[in-house]
Structures are given as structure tokens and as C-alpha cells.
C-alpha positions, -999 to +999 in steps of 0.1 A: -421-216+492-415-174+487-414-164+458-393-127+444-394-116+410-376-084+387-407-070+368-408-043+343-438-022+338-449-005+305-464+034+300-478+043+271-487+073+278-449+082+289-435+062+266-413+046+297-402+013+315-405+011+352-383-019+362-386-035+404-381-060+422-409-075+446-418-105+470-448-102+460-470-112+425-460-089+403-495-083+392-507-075+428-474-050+428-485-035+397-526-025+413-504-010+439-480+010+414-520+022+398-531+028+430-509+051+443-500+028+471-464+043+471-471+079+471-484+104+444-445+118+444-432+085+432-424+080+392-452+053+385-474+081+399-472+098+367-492+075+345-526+056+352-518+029+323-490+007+339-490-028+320-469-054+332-447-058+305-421-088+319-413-109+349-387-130+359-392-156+389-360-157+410-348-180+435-339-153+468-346-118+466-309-109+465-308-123+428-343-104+418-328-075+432-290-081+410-314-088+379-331-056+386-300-036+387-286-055+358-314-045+334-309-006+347-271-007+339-288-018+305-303+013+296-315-003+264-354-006+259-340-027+230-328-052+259-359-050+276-378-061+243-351-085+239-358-103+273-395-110+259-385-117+225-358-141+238-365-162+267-328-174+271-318-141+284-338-144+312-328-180+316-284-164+315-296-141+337-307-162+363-280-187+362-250-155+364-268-139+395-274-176+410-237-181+420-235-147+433-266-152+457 
């Protein structure tokens, strides 16, 4: 069975969230985001200590990619701390973008 997944990575460095969506493990997506796999131009490019921070395991890449989008229109690194801190969020969040799918 595929899996997809909404991840957020973590700079310290810039202070910054970087939040995807993948098919793939989310830690094999974040050796490529330090590896430069997706150009030296592209934003994770800018730091060399990307953590992953959170990760949400969807059920078809459509929702991981409305979770994604979700979080953005968010613009709260209070949320994003909030989706750690309180797991039902995630758990909401999967079941409003399940219908939609």
C-alpha cells in the first residue's frame, strides 16, 4: 500500500518552517531537501540544518496535498507547534480533507 504524507521541516538557523507534501518517507524527502536534490535556487537550499519537525500520514496524495495547503493558509507557527502539541488536530485534519478526496 502507498503511502503520501504533509511534512514540515524546521531551520534553525532561519528561524523558518518548510511545509510539503511527498509520496515518499518523509525522512528520505528531507536528505534530499539537505542534499540539494531540488536545486541550489530552491528555499530549503538556504539552510544545511533541516529537521523534520512533523508528519502526517494521509490516505491519497490529494488529501496530503489539501493538508499541505491548509497549514499554509495558516500562517501561524503557533499552529504548526499546535499540531505537535495536540495530536487531534492532525487527527480533524484528516477526517475534513477525507470527504473531499
Amino acid at each position: 500500500m502507498k503511502k503520501f504524507y504533509t511534512y514540515i521541516l524546521y531551520s534553525k538557523k532561519l528561524s523558518k518552517f518548510y511545509i510539503g507534501s511527498t509520496r515518499i518517507d518523509p525522512m528520505a524527502r528531507l536528505e534530499r531537501h539537505l542534499l540539494e536534490y531540488y536545486g541550489a535556487s530552491k528555499f530549503t537550499a538556504q539552510a544545511d540544518d533541516w529537521i523534520l519537525f512533523f508528519e502526517i500520514e494521509c490516505f491519497e496524495y490529494s488529501q496530503a496535498l489539501k493538508i499541505e495547503k491548509h497549514i499554509k493558509r495558516m500562517k501561524s507557527k503557533k499552529y504548526i507547534h499546535n499540531l505537535v502539541k495536540y495530536p487531534e488536530i492532525s487527527i480533524k485534519l484528516l477526517e475534513k480533507y477525507t470527504a473531499d478526496c
